[in-house]
Each structure stands twice: as C-alpha cells, then as structure tokens.
Residue, then its C-alpha position, 0 to 999 in steps of 0.5 A: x551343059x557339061x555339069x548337068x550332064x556329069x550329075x545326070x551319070x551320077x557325078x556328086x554335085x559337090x564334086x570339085x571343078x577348077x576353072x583355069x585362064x590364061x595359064x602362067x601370064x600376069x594376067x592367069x585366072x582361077x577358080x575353084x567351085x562345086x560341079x554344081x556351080x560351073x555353069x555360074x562360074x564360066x561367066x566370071x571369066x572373059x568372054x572369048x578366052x581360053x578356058x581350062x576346066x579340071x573337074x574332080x576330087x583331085x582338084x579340090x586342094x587347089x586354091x583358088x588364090x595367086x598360087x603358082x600354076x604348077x602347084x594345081x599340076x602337082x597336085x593332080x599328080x600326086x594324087x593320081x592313081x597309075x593305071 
C-alpha cells in the first residue's frame, strides 16, 4: 500500500495524512489519522466513493470535524513553501 511504501523511503509513521469524501456536499466526510493508520482509515469510508488523500505536516492542523472544506486548503497554502 501507499503507507508502507512512503514509511519504507523514510516518511514518519506519525506523519499526518487527511482523508477527505465528498468535498463541499452535505454529505462531505473527513478524517484526520498518522500515516500509519491509513490503511484502517480507508474502510471508514463508503466502498466506491471518491476518496481524497493529503498526506503531510501541512495537513495536521485540520480537524477532522465539520469545518468548512476550505479551511484544510487554506491551511496547505499558508504553510507551503513557494518553489
């Protein structure tokens, strides 16, 4: 899986990772987990459904509550370095 594979190149286990479904709908999902847990994590959500995955540091501000879907965006971009 993804998660092994980031940990086996030297990503943290403890590195954030946010899971987000169905983005801007009543019905939008997220949750926030370690890297080492993505792979529980997935099953939380519907099988089939479209499934965003943000992994890293910026991502570990975001709650895994109801919060508007741009706050996690906002975040990411604040925090970003500018290449």
């Amino acid at each position: 899986m993804i998660a092994e594979r980031l940990m086996a190149h030297g990503l943290p286990a403890t590195t954030s990772v946010l899971l987000m479904s169905d983005v801007s709908h009543p019905t939008q999902m997220r949750l926030r987990v370690r890297l080492s847990e993505l792979s529980q994590a997935v099953t939380k959500f519907p099988p089939g459904a479209p499934l965003i995955v943000l992994i890293g540091e910026a991502t570990a501000a975001a709650s895994s509550g109801a919060a508007a879907p741009h706050d996690v965006f906002n975040v990411a971009l604040r925090d970003a370095e500018c290449v």
